[in-house]
NURO-428523 format. One record per residue (C-alpha): residue in one letter; residue number from 1; y, x, z. Coordinates in Angstrom, 2 decimals, decimal comma, m for minus. Layout:
BEGIN
ATOM:A:NUM:Y:X:Z
...
END
This chain:
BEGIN
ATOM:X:1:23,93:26,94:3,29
ATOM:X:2:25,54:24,37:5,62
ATOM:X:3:23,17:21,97:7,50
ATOM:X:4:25,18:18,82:6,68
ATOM:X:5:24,60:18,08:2,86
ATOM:X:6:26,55:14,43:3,00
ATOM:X:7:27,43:11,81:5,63
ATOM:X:8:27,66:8,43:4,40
ATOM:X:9:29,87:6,05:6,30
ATOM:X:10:28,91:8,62:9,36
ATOM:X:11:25,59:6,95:9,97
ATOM:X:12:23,09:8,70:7,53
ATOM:X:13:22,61:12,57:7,52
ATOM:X:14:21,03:14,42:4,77
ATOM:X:15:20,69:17,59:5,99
ATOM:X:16:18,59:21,16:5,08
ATOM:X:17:16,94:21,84:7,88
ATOM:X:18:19,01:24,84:8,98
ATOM:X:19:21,28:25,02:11,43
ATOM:X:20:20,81:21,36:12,95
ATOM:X:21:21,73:21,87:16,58
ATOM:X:22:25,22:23,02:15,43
ATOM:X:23:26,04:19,29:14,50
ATOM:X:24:27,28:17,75:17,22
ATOM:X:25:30,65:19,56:16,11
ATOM:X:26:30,38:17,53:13,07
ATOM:X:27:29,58:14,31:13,70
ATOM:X:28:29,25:11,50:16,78
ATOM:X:29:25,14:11,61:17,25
ATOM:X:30:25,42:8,54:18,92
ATOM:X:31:26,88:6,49:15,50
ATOM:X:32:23,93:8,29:13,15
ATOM:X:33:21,35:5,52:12,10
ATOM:X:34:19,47:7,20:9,51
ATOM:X:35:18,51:11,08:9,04
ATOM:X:36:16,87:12,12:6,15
ATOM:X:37:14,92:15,60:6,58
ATOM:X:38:12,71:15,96:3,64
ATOM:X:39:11,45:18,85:2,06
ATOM:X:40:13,11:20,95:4,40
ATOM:X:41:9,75:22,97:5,14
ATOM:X:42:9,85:22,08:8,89
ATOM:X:43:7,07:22,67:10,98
ATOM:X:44:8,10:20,47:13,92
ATOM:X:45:10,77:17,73:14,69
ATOM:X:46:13,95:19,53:15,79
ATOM:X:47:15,19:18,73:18,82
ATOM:X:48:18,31:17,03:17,25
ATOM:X:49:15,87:14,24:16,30
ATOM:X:50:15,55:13,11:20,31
ATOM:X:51:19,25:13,38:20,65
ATOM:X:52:20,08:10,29:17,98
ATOM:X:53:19,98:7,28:20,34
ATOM:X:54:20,40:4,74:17,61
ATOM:X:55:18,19:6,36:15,16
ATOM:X:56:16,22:3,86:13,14
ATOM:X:57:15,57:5,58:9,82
ATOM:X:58:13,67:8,86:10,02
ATOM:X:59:12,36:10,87:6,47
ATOM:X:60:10,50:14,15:7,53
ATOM:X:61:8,21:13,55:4,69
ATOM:X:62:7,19:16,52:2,42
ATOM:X:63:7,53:18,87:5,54
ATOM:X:64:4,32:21,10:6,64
ATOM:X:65:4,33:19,85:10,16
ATOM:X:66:0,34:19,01:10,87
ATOM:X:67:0,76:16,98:13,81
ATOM:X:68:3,35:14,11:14,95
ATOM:X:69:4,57:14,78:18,80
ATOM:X:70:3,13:12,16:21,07
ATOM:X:71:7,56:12,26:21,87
ATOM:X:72:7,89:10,21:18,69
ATOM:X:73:7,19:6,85:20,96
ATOM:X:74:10,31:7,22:22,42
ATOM:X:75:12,50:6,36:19,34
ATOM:X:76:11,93:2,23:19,88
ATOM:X:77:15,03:1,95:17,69
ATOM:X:78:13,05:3,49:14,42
ATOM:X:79:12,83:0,34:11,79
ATOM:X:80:11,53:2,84:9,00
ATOM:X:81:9,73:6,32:9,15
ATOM:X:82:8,43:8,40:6,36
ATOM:X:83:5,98:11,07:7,27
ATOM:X:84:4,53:11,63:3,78
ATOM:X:85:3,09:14,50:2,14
ATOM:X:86:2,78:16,30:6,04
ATOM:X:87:m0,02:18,02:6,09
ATOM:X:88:m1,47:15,19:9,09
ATOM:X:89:m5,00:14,80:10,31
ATOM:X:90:m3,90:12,89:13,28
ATOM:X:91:m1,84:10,13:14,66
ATOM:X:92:m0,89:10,21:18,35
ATOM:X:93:m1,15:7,23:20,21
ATOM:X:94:1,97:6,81:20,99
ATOM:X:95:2,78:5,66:17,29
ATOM:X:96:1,91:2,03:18,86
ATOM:X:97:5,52:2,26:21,18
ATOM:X:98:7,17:1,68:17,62
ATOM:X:99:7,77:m1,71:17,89
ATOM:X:100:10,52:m2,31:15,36
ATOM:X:101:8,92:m0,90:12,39
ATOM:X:102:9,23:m2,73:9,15
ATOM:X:103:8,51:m0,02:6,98
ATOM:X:104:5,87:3,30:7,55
ATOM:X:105:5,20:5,66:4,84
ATOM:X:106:2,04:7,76:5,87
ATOM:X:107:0,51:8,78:2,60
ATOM:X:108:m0,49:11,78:0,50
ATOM:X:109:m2,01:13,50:4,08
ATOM:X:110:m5,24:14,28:6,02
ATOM:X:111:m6,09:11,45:7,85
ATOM:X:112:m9,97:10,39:8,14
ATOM:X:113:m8,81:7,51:10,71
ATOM:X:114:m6,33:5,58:12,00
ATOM:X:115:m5,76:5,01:16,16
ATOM:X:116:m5,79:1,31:17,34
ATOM:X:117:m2,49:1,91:18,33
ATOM:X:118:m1,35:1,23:15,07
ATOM:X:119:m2,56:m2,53:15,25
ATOM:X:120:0,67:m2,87:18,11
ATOM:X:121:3,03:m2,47:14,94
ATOM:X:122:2,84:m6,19:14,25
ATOM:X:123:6,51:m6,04:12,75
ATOM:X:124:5,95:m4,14:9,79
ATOM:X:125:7,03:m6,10:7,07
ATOM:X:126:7,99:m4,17:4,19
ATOM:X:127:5,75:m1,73:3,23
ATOM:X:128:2,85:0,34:5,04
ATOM:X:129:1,12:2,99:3,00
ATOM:X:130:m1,62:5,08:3,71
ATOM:X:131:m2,33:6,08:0,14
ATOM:X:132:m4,00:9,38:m0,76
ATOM:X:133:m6,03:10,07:2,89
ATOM:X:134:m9,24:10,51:3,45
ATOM:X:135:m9,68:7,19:5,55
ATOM:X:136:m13,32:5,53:5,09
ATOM:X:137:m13,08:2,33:7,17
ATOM:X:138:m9,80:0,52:8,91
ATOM:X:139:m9,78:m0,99:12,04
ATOM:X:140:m10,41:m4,76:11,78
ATOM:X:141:m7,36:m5,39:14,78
ATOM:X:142:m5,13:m3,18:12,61
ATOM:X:143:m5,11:m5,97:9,36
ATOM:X:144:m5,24:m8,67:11,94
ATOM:X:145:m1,43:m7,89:13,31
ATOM:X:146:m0,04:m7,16:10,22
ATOM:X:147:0,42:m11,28:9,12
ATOM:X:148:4,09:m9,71:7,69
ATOM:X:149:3,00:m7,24:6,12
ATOM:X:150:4,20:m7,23:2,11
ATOM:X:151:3,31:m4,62:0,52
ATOM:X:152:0,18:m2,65:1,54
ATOM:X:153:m1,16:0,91:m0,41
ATOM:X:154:m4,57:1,84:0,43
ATOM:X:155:m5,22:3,94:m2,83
ATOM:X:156:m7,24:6,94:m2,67
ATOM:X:157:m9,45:7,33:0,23
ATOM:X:158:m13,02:7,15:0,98
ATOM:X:159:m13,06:3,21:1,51
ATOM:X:160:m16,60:1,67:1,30
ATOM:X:161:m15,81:m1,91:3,15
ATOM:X:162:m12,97:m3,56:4,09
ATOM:X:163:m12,96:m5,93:7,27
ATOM:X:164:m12,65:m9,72:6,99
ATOM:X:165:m9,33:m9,10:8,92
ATOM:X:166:m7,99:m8,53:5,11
ATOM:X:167:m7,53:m12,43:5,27
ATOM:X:168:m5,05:m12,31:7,84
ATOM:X:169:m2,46:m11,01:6,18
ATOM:X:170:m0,93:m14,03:5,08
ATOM:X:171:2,52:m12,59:3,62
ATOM:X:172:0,66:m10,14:1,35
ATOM:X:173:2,60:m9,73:m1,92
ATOM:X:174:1,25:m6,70:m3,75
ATOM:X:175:m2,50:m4,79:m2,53
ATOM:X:176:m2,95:m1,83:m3,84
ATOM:X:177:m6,92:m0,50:m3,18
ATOM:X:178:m7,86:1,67:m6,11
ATOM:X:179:m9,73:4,77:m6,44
ATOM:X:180:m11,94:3,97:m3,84
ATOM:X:181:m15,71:3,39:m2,96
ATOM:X:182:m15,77:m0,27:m2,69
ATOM:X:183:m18,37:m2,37:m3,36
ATOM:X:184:m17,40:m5,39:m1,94
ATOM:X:185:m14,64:m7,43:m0,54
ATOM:X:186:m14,21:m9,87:2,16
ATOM:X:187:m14,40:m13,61:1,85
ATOM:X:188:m11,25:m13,47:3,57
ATOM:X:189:m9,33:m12,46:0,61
ATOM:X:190:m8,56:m15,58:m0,58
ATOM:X:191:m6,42:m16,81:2,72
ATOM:X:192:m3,50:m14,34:0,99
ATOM:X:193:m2,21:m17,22:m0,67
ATOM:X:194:1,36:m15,79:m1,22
ATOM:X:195:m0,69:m12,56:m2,95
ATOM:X:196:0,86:m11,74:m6,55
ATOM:X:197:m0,89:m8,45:m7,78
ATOM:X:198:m4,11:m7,21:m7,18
ATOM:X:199:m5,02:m3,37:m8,16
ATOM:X:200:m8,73:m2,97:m7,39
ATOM:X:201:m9,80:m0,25:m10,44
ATOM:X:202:m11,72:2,78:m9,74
ATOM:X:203:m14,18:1,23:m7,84
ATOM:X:204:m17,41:0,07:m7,51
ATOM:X:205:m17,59:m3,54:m7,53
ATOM:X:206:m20,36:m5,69:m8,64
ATOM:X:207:m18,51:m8,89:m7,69
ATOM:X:208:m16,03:m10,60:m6,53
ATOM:X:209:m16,01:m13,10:m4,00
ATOM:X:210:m15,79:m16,91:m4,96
ATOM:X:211:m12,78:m17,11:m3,00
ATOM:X:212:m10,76:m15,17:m5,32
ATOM:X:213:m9,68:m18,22:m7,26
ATOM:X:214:m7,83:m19,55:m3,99
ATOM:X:215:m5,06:m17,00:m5,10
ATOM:X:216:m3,02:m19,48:m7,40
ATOM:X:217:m0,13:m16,89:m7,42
ATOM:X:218:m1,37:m13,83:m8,50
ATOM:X:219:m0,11:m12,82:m11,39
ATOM:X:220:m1,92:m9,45:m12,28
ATOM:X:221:m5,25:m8,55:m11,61
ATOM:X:222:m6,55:m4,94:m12,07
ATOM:X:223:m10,46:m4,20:m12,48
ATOM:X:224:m10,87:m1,66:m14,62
ATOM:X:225:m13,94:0,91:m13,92
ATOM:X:226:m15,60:m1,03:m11,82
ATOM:X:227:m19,33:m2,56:m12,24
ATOM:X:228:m18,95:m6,09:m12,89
ATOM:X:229:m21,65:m8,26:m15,01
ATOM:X:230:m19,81:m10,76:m14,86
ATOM:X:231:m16,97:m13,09:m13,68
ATOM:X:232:m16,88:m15,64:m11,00
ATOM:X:233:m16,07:m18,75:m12,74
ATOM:X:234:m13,14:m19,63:m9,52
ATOM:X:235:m11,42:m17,02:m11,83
ATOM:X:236:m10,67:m19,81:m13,85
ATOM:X:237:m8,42:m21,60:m11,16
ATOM:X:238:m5,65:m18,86:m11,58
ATOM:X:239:m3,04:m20,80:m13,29
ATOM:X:240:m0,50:m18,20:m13,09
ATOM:X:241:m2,02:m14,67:m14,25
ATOM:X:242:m0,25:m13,21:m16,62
ATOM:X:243:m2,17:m9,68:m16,82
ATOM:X:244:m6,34:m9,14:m16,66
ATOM:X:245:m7,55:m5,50:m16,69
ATOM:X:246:m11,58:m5,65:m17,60
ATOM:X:247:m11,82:m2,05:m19,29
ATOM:X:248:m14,90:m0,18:m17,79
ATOM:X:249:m17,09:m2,73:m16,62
ATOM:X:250:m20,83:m3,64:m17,34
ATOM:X:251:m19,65:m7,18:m18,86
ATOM:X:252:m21,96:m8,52:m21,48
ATOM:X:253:m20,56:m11,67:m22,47
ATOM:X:254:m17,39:m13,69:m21,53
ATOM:X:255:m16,63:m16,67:m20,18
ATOM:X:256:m15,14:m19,54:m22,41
ATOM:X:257:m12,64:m20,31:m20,18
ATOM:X:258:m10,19:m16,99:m20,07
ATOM:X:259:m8,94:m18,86:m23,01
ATOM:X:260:m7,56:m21,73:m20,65
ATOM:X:261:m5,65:m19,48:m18,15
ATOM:X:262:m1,87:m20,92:m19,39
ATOM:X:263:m0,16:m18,16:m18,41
ATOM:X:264:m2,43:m15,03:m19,78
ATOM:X:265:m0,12:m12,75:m21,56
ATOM:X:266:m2,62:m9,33:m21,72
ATOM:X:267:m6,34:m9,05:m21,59
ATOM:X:268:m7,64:m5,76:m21,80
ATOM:X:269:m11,65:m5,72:m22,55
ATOM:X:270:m12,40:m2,30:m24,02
ATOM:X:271:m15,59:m0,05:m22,40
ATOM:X:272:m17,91:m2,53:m21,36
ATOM:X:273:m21,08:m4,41:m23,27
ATOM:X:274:m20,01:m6,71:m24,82
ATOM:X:275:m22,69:m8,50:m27,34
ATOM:X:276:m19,89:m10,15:m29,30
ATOM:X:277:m16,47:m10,98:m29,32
ATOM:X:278:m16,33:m14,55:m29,12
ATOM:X:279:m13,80:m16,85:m31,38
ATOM:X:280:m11,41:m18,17:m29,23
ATOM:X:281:m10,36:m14,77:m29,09
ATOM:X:282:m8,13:m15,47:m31,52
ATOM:X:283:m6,81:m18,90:m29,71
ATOM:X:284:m5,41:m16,68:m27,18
ATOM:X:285:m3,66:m14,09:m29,40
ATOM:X:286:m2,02:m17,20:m31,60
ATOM:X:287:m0,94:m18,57:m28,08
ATOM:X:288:0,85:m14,92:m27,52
ATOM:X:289:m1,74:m13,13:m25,40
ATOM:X:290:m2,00:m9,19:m26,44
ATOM:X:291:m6,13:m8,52:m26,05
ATOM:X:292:m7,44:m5,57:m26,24
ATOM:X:293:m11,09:m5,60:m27,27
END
């Protein structure tokens, strides 16, 4: 099987894993931008990797590799990396000399912490995920230099708290913290004033904090199987939520005004306590709202 599966424009390899030191007949290493090594059961970074001086998209995701080199500092130029699915119960410290990531894919492995190295990555902007670890608290420096930071996956792990650094995070779009163990949340959350979904199910929750009605644009709130009695009436201020997930909660009656939310287009209610369903129930479905109850 040859090494080289496709070169694109000759700056992004797809390769197999075999064979790779034979490229440099194939292509100019120094014009390669992007290598793609998934899934090629690798056990360590071939060497190739250190010779691609304007590398700045790495995938080595799906590989059995256990550890990341501390050598993976020196490749300054990387603006994504995707170590997914590898098998890692560590990061080295020298993670931190990454200075142009946007992006950083480090989910579905081992780790039960993260190094405060990671909090140097201030540039990541696109997407971090650390989905499916076994993390159980994050260092409060590490949300505190993330301010723009998008898109943040935290699903899956062992989380009991989460520091009031959350609030700094001020370009938050989408946070994604289900299938967890938390039982509360920061004040903090509502400084992510630019934050549009919210996917908090699978927890533990027995309320939210007041300041979840400063988050005028969020648009889809997730809350199923927690413990909730009730609702903070703030809730109320979110003028532009278009989807509310209740299912699985320890609600008992509901408040009057989830029939004033202008822009509520699903309200799922099933699995929790309810004594009755109230009438304006039916306001909301003749205004177009799909509730499940």
């Amino acid at each position: 099987m040859t090494s080289l599966d496709s070169v694109h424009d000759r700056r992004t390899l797809l390769l197999t894993g075999r064979g790779l030191n034979a490229l440099d007949a194939a292509v100019d290493l120094a014009e390669v931008e992007a290598v793609h090594l998934d899934d090629c059961g690798l056990t360590a970074l071939p060497d190739l990797i250190w010779r691609l001086p304007n590398l700045r998209a790495l995938n080595v995701g799906g590989n059995p590799l256990g550890t990341l080199p501390e050598a993976i500092g020196a490749l300054t130029g990387l603006e994504e990396l995707y170590v997914h699915s590898s098998g890692l119960t560590a990061l080295p410290e020298s993670i931190g000399e990454l200075h142009r990531l946007r992006t950083l894919d480090l989910g579905h492995n081992l780790l039960s912490a993260l190094p405060d190295a990671l909090a140097r990555l201030s540039q990541i902007s696109d997407f971090l995920y650390l989905s499916d670890n076994h993390l159980n608290a994050i260092p409060d420096a590490l949300f505190a230099a993330l301010t723009h930071l998008r898109y943040l996956g935290l699903t899956h792990n062992a989380l009991t708290t989460l520091p009031e650094s959350l609030g700094a995070m001020v370009s938050l779009r989408e946070l994604r913290l289900y299938n967890n163990r938390l039982s509360a949340l920061p004040d903090s959350l509502g400084s992510l004033a630019d934050l549009r979904e919210l996917h908090l199910m699978h927890n533990v929750l027995t309320a939210l904090p007041d300041s979840v009605g400063q988050l005028t644009r969020l648009t889809h709130l997730d809350l199923r199987d927690n413990r909730l009695p009730s609702l903070p009436e703030p809730l109320q201020a979110l003028s532009a939520l278009t989807f509310l997930d209740l299912r699985a909660n320890a609600l008992r009656d509901l408040p009057p005004w989830l029939a004033d939310l202008p822009a509520l287009k699903k309200l799922d209610l099933r699995w929790n306590r309810l004594r009755t369903i109230p009438p304006w129930i039916r306001r909301l479905e003749s205004n177009g709202c799909i509730v499940y109850h």
